[in-house]
mmCIF file of the N, C-alpha and C atoms, coordinates in Angstrom:
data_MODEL
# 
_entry.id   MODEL 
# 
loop_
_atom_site.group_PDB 
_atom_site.id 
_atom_site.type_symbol 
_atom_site.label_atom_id 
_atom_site.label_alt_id 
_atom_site.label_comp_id 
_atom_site.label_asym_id 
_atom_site.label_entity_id 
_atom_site.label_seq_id 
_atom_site.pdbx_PDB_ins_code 
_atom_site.Cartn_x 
_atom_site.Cartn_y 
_atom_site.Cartn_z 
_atom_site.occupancy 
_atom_site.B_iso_or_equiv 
_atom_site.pdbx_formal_charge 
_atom_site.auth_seq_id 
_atom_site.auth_comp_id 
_atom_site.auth_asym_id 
_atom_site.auth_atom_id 
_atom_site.pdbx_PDB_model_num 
ATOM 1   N N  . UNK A 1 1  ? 8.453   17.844 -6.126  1.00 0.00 ? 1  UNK A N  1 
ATOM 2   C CA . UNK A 1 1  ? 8.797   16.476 -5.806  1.00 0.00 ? 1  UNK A CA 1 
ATOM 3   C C  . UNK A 1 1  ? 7.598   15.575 -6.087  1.00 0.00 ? 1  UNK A C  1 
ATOM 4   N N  . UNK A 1 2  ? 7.305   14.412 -6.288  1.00 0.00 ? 2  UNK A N  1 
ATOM 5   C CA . UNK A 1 2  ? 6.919   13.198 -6.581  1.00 0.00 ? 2  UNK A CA 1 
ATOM 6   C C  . UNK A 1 2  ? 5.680   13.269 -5.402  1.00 0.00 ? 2  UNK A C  1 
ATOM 7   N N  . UNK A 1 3  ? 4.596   12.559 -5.545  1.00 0.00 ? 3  UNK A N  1 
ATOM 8   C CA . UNK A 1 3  ? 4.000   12.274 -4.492  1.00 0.00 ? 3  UNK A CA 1 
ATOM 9   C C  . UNK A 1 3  ? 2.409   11.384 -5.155  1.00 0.00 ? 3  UNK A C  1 
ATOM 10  N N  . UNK A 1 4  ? 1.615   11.271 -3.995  1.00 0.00 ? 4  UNK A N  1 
ATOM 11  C CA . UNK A 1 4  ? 0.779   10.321 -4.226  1.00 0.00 ? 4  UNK A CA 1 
ATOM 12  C C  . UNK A 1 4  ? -0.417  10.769 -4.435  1.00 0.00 ? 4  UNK A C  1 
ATOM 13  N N  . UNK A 1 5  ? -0.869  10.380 -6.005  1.00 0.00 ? 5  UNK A N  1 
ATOM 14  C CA . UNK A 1 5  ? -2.511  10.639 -5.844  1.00 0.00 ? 5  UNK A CA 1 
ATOM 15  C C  . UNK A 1 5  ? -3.415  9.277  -6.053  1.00 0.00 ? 5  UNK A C  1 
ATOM 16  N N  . UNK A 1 6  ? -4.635  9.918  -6.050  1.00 0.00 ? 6  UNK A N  1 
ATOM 17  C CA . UNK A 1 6  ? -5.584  8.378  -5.510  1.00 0.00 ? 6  UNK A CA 1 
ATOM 18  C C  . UNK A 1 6  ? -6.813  8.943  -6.793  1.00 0.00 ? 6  UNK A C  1 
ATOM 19  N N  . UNK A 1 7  ? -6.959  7.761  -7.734  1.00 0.00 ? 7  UNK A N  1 
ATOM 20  C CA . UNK A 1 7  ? -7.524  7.976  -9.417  1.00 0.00 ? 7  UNK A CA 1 
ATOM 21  C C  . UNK A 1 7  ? -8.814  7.118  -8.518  1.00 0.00 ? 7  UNK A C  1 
ATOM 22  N N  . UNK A 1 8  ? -10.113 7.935  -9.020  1.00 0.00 ? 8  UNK A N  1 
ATOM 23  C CA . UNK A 1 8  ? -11.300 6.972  -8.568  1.00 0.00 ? 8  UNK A CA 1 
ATOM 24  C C  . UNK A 1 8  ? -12.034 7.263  -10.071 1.00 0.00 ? 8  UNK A C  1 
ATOM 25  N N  . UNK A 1 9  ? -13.177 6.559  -10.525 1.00 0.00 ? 9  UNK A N  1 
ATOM 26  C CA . UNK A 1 9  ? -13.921 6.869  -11.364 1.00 0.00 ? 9  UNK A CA 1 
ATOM 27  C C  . UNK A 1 9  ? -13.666 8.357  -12.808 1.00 0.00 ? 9  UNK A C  1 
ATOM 28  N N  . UNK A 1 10 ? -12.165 7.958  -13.001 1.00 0.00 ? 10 UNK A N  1 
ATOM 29  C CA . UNK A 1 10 ? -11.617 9.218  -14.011 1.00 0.00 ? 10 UNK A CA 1 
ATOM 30  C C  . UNK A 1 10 ? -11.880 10.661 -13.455 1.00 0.00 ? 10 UNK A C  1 
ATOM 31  N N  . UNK A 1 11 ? -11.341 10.667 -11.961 1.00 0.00 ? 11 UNK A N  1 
ATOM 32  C CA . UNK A 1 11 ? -11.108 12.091 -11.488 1.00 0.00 ? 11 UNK A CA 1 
ATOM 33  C C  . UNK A 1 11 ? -10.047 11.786 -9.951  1.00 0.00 ? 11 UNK A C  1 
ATOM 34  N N  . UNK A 1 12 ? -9.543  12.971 -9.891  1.00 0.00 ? 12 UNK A N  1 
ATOM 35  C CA . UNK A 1 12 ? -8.255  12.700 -8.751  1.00 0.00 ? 12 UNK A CA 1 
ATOM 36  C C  . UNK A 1 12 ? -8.802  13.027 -7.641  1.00 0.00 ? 12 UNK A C  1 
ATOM 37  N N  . UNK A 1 13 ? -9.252  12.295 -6.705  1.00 0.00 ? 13 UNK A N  1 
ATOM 38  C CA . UNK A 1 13 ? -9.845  12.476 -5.468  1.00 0.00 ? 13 UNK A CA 1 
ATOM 39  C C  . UNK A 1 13 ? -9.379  12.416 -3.851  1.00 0.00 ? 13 UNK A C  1 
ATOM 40  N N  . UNK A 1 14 ? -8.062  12.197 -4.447  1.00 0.00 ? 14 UNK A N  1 
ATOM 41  C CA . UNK A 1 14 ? -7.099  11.934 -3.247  1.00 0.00 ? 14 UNK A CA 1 
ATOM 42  C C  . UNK A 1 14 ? -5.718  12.446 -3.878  1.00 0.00 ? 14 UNK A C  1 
ATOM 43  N N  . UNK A 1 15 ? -4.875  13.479 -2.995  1.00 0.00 ? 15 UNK A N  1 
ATOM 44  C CA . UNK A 1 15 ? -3.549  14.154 -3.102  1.00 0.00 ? 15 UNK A CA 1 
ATOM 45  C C  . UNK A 1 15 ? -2.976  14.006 -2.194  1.00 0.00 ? 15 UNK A C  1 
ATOM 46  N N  . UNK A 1 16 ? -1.890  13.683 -2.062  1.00 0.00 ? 16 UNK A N  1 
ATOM 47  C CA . UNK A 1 16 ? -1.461  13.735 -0.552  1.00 0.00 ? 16 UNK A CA 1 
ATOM 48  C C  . UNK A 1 16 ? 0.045   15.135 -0.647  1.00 0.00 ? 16 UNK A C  1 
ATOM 49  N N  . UNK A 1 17 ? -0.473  16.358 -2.034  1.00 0.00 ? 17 UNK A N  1 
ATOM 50  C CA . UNK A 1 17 ? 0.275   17.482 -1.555  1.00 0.00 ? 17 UNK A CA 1 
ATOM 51  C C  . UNK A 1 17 ? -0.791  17.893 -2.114  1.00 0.00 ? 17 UNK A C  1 
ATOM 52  N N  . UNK A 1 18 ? -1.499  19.164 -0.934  1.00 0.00 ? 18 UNK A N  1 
ATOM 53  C CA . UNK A 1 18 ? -2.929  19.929 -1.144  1.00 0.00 ? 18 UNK A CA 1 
ATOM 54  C C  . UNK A 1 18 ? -2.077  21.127 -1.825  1.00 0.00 ? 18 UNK A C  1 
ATOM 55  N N  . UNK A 1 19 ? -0.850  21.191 -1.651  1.00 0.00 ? 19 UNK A N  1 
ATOM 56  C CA . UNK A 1 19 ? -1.118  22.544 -2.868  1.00 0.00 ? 19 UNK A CA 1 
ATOM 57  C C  . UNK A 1 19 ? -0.562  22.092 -4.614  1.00 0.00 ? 19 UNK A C  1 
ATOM 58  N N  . UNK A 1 20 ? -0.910  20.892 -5.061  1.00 0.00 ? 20 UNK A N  1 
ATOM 59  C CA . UNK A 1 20 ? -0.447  20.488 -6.111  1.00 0.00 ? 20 UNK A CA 1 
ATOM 60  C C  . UNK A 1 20 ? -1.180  21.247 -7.033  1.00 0.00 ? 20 UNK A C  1 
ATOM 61  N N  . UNK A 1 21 ? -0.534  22.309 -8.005  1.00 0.00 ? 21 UNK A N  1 
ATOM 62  C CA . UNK A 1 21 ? -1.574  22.680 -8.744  1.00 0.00 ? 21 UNK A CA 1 
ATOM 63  C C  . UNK A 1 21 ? -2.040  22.259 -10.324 1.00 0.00 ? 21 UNK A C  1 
ATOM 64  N N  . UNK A 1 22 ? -0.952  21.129 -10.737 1.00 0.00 ? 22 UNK A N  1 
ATOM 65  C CA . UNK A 1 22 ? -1.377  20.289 -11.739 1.00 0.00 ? 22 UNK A CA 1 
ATOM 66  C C  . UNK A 1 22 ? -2.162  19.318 -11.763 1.00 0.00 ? 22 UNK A C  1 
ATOM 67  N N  . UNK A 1 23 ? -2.735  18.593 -10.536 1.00 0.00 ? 23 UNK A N  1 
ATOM 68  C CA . UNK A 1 23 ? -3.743  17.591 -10.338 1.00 0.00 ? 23 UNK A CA 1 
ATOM 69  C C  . UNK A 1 23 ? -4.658  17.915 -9.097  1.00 0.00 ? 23 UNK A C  1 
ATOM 70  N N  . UNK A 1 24 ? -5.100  19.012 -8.889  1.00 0.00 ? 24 UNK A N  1 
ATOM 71  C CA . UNK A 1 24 ? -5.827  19.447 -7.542  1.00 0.00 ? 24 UNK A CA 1 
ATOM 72  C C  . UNK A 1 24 ? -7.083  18.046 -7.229  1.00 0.00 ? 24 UNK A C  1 
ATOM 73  N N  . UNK A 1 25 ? -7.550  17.779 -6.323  1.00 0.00 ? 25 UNK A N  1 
ATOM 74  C CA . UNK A 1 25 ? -8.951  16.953 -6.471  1.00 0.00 ? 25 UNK A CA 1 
ATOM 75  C C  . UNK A 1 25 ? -9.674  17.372 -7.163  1.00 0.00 ? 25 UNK A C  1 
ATOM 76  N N  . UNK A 1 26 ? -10.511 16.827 -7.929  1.00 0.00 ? 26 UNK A N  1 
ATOM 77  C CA . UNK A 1 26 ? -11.369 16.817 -8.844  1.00 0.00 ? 26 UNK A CA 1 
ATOM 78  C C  . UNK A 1 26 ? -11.118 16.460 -10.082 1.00 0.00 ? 26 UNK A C  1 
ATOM 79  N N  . UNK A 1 27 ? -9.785  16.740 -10.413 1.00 0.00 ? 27 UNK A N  1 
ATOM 80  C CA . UNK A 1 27 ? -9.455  16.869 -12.159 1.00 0.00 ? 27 UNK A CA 1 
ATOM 81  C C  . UNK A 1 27 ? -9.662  15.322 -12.714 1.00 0.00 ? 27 UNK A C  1 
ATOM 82  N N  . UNK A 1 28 ? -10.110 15.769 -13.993 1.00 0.00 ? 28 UNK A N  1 
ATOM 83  C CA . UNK A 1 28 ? -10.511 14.574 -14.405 1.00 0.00 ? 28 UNK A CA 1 
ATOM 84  C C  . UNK A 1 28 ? -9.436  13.783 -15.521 1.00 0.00 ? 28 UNK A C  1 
ATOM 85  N N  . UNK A 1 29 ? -9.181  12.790 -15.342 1.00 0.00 ? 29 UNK A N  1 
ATOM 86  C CA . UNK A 1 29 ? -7.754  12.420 -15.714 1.00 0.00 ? 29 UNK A CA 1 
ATOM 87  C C  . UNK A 1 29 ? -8.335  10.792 -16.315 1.00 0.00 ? 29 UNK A C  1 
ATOM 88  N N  . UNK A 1 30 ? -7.576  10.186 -17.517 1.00 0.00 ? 30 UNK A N  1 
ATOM 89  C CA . UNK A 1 30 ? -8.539  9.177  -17.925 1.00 0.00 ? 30 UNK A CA 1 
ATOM 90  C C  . UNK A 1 30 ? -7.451  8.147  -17.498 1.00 0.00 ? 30 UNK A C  1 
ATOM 91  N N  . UNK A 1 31 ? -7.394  7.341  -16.312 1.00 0.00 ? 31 UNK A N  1 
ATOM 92  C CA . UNK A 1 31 ? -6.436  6.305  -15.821 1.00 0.00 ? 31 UNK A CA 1 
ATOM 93  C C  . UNK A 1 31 ? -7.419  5.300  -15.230 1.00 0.00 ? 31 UNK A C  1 
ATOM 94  N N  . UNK A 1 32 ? -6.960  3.812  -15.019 1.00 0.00 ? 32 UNK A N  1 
ATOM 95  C CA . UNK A 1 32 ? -7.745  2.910  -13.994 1.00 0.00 ? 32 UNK A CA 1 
ATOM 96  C C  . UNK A 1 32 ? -8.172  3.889  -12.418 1.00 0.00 ? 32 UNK A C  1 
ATOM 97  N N  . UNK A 1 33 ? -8.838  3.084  -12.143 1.00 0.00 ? 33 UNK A N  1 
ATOM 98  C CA . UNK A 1 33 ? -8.347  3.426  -10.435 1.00 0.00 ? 33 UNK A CA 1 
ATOM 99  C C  . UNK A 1 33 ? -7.336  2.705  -9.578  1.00 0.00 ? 33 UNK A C  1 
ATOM 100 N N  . UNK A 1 34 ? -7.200  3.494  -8.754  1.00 0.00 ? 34 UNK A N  1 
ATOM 101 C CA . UNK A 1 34 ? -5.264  3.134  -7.894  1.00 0.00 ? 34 UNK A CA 1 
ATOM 102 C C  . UNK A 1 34 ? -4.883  4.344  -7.840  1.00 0.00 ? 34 UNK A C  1 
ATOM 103 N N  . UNK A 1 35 ? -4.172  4.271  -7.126  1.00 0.00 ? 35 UNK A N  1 
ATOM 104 C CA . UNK A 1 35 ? -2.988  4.990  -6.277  1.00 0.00 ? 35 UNK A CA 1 
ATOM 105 C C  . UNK A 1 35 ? -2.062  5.067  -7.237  1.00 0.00 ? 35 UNK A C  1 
ATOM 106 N N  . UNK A 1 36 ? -1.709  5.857  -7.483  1.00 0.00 ? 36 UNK A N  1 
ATOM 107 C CA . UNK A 1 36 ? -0.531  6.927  -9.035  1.00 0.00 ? 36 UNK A CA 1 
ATOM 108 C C  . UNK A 1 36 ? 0.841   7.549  -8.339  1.00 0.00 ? 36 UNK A C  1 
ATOM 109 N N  . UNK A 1 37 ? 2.015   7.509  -8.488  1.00 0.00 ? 37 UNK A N  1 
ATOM 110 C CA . UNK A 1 37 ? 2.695   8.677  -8.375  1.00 0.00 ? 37 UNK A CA 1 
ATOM 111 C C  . UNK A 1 37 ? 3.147   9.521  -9.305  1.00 0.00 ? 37 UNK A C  1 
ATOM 112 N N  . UNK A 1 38 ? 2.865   10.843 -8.695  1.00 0.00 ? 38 UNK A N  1 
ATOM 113 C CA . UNK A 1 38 ? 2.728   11.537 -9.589  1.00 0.00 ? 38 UNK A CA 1 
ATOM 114 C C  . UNK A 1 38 ? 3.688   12.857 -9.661  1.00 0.00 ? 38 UNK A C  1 
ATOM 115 N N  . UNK A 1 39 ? 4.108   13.044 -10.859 1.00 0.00 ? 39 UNK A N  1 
ATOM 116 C CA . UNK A 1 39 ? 5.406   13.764 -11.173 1.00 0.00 ? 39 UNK A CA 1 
ATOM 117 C C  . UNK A 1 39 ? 5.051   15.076 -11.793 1.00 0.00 ? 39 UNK A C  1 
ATOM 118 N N  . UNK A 1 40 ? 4.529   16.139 -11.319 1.00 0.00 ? 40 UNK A N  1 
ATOM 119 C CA . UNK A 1 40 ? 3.884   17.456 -11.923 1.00 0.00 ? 40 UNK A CA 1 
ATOM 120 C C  . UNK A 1 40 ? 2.354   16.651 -12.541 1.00 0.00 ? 40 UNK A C  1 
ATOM 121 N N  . UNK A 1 41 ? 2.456   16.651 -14.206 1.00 0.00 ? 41 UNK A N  1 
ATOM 122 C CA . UNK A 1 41 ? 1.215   15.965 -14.975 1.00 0.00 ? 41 UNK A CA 1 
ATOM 123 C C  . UNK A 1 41 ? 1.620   15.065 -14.933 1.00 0.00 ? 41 UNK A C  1 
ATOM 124 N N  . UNK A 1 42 ? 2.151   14.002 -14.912 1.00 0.00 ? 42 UNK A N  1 
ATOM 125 C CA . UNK A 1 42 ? 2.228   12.729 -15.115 1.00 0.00 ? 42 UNK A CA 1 
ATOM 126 C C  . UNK A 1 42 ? 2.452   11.841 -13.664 1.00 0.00 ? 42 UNK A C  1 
ATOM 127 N N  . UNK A 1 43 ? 1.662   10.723 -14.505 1.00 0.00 ? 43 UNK A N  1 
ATOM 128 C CA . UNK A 1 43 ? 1.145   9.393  -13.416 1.00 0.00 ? 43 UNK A CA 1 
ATOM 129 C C  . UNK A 1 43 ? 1.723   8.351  -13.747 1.00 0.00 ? 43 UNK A C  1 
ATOM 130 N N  . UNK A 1 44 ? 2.402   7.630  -12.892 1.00 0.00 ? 44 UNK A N  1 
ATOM 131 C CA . UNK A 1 44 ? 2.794   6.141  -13.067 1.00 0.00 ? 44 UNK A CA 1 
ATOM 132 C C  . UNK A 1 44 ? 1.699   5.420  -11.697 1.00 0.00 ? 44 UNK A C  1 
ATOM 133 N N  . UNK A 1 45 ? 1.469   4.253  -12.687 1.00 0.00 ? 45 UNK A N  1 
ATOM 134 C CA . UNK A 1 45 ? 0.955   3.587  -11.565 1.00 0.00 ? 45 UNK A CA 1 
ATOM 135 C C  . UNK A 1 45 ? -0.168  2.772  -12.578 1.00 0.00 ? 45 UNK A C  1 
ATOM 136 N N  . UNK A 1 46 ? -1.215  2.285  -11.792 1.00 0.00 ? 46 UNK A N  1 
ATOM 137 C CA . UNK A 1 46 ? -1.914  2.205  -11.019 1.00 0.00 ? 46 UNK A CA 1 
ATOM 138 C C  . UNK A 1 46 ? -1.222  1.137  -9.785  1.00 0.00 ? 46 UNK A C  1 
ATOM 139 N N  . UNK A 1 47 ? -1.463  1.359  -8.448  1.00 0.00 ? 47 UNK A N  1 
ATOM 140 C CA . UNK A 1 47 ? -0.354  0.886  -7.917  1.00 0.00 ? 47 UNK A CA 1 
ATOM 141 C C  . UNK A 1 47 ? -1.583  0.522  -6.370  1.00 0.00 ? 47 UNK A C  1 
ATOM 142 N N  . UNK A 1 48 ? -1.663  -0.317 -6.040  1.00 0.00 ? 48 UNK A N  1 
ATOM 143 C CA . UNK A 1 48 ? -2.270  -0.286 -4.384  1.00 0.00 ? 48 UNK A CA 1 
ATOM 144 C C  . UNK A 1 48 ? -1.562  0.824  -3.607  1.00 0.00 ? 48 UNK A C  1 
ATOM 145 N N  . UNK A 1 49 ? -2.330  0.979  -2.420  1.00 0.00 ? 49 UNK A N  1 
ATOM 146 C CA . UNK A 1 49 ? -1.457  1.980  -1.646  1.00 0.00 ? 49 UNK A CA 1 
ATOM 147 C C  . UNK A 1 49 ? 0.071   1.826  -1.121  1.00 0.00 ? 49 UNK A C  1 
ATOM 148 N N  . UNK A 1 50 ? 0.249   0.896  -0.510  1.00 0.00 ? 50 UNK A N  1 
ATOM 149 C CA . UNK A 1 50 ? 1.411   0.150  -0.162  1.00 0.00 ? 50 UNK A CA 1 
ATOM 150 C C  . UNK A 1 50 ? 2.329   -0.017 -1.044  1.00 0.00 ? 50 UNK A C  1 
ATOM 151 N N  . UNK A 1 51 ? 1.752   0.184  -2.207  1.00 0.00 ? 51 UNK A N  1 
ATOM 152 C CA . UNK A 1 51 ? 2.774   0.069  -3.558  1.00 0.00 ? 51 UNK A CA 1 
ATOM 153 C C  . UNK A 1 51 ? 3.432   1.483  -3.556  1.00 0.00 ? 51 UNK A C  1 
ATOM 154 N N  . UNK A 1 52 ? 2.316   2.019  -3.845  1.00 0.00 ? 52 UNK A N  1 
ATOM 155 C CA . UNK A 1 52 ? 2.810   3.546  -4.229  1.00 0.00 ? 52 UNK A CA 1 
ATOM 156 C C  . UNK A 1 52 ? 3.745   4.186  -3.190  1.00 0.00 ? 52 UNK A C  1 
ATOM 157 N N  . UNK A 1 53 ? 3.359   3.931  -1.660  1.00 0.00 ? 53 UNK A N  1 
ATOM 158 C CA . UNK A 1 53 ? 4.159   4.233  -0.815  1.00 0.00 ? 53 UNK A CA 1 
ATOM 159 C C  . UNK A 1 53 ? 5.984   3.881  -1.249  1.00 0.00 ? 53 UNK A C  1 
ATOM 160 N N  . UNK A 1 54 ? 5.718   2.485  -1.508  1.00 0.00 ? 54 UNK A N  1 
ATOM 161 C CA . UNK A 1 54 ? 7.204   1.575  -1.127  1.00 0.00 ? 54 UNK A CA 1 
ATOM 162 C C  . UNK A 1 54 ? 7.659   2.816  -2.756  1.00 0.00 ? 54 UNK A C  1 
ATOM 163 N N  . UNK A 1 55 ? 7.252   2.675  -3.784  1.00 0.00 ? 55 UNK A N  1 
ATOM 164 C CA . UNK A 1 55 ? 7.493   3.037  -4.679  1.00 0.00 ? 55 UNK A CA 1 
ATOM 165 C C  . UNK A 1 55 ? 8.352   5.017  -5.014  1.00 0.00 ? 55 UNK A C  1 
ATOM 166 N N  . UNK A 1 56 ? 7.233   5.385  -4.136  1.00 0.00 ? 56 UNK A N  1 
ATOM 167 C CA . UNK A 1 56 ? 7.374   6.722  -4.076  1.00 0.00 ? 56 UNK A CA 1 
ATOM 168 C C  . UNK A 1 56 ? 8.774   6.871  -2.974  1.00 0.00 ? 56 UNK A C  1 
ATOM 169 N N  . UNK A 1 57 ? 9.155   5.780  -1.853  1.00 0.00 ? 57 UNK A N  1 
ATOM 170 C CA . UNK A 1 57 ? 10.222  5.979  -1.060  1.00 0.00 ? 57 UNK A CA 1 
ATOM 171 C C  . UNK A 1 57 ? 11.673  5.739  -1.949  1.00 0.00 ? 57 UNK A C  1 
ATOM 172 N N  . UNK A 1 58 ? 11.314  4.649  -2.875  1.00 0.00 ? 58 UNK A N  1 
ATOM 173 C CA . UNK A 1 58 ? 12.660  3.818  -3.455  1.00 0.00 ? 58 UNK A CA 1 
ATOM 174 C C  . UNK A 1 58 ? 12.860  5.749  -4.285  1.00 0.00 ? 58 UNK A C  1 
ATOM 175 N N  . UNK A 1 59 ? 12.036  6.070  -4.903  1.00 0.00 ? 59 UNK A N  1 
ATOM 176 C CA . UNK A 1 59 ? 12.421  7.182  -5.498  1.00 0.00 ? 59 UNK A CA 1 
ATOM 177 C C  . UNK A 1 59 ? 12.571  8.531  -5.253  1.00 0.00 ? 59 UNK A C  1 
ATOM 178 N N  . UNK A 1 60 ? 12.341  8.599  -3.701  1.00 0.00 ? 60 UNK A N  1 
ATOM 179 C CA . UNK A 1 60 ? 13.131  9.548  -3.058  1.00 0.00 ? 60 UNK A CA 1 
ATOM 180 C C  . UNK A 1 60 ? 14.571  9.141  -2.275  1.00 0.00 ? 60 UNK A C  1 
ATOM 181 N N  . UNK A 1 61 ? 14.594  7.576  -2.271  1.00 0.00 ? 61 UNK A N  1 
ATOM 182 C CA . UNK A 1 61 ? 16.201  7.765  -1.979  1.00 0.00 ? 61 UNK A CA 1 
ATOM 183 C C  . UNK A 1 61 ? 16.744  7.557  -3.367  1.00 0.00 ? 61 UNK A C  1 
ATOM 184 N N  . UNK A 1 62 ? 16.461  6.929  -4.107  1.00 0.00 ? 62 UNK A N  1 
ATOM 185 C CA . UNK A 1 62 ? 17.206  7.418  -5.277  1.00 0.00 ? 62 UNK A CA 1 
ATOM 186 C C  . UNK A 1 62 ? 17.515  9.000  -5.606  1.00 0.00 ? 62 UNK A C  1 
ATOM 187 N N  . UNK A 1 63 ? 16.828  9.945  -5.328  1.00 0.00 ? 63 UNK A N  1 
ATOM 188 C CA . UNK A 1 63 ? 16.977  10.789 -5.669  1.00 0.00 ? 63 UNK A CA 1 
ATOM 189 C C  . UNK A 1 63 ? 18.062  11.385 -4.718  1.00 0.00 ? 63 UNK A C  1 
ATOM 190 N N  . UNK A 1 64 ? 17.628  10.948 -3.150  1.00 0.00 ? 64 UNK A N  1 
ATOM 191 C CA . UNK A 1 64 ? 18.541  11.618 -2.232  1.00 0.00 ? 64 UNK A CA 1 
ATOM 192 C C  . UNK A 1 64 ? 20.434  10.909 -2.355  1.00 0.00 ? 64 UNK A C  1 
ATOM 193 N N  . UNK A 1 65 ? 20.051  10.100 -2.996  1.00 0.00 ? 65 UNK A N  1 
ATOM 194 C CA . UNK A 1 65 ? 21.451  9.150  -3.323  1.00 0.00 ? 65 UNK A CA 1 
ATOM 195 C C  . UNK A 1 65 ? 22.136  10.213 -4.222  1.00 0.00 ? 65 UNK A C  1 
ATOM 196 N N  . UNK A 1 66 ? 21.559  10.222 -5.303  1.00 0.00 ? 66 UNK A N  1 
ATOM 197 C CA . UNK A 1 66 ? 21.552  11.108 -6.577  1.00 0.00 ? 66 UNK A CA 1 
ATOM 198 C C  . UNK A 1 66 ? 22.441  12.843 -6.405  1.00 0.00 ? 66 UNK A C  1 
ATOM 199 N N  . UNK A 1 67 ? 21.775  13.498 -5.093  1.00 0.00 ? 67 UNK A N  1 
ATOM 200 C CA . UNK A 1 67 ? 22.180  14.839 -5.001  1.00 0.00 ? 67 UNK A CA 1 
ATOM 201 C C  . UNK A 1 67 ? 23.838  14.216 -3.964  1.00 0.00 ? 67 UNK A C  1 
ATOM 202 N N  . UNK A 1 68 ? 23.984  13.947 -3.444  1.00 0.00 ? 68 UNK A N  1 
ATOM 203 C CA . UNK A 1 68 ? 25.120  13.081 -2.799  1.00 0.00 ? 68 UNK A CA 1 
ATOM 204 C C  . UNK A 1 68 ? 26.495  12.744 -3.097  1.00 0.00 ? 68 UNK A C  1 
ATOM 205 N N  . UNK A 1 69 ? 26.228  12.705 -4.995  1.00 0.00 ? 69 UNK A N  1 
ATOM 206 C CA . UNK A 1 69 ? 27.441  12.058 -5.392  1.00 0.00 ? 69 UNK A CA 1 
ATOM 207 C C  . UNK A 1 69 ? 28.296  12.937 -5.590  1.00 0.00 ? 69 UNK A C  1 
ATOM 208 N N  . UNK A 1 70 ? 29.341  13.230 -5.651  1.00 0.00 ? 70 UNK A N  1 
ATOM 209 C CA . UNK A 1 70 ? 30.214  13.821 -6.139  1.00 0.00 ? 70 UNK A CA 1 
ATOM 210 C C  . UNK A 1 70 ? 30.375  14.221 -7.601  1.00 0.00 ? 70 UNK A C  1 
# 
């Protein structure tokens, strides 16, 4: 699932899933800094925190909408 990492100085220094094993802290990744969500390897964002939050929710109910339908 989707979740939030935190890009400082071209390395990932903030995860908020510690067992992510495609972006662990440290990896060095060439993006601004900001708050990313992040989908296995890939990052959307650069996003404030509050962004990424609201962002990362709209796309877990989309998703939870998604398994739902008939």
């Amino acid at each position: 699932m989707a979740h939030i990492v935190e890009i400082r100085n071209g390395a990932i220094v903030g995860n908020d899933e510690p067992t992510d094993e495609y972006l662990p802290v440290g990896t060095h990744i060439a993006q601004a800094d900001g708050f990313y969500v992040s989908f296995g390897m890939d990052v959307e964002g650069p996003y404030a925190r509050n962004e990424a939050d609201e962002r990362l929710n709209h796309l877990k109910r989309a998703t939870q909408a998604d398994l739902e339908r008939p």
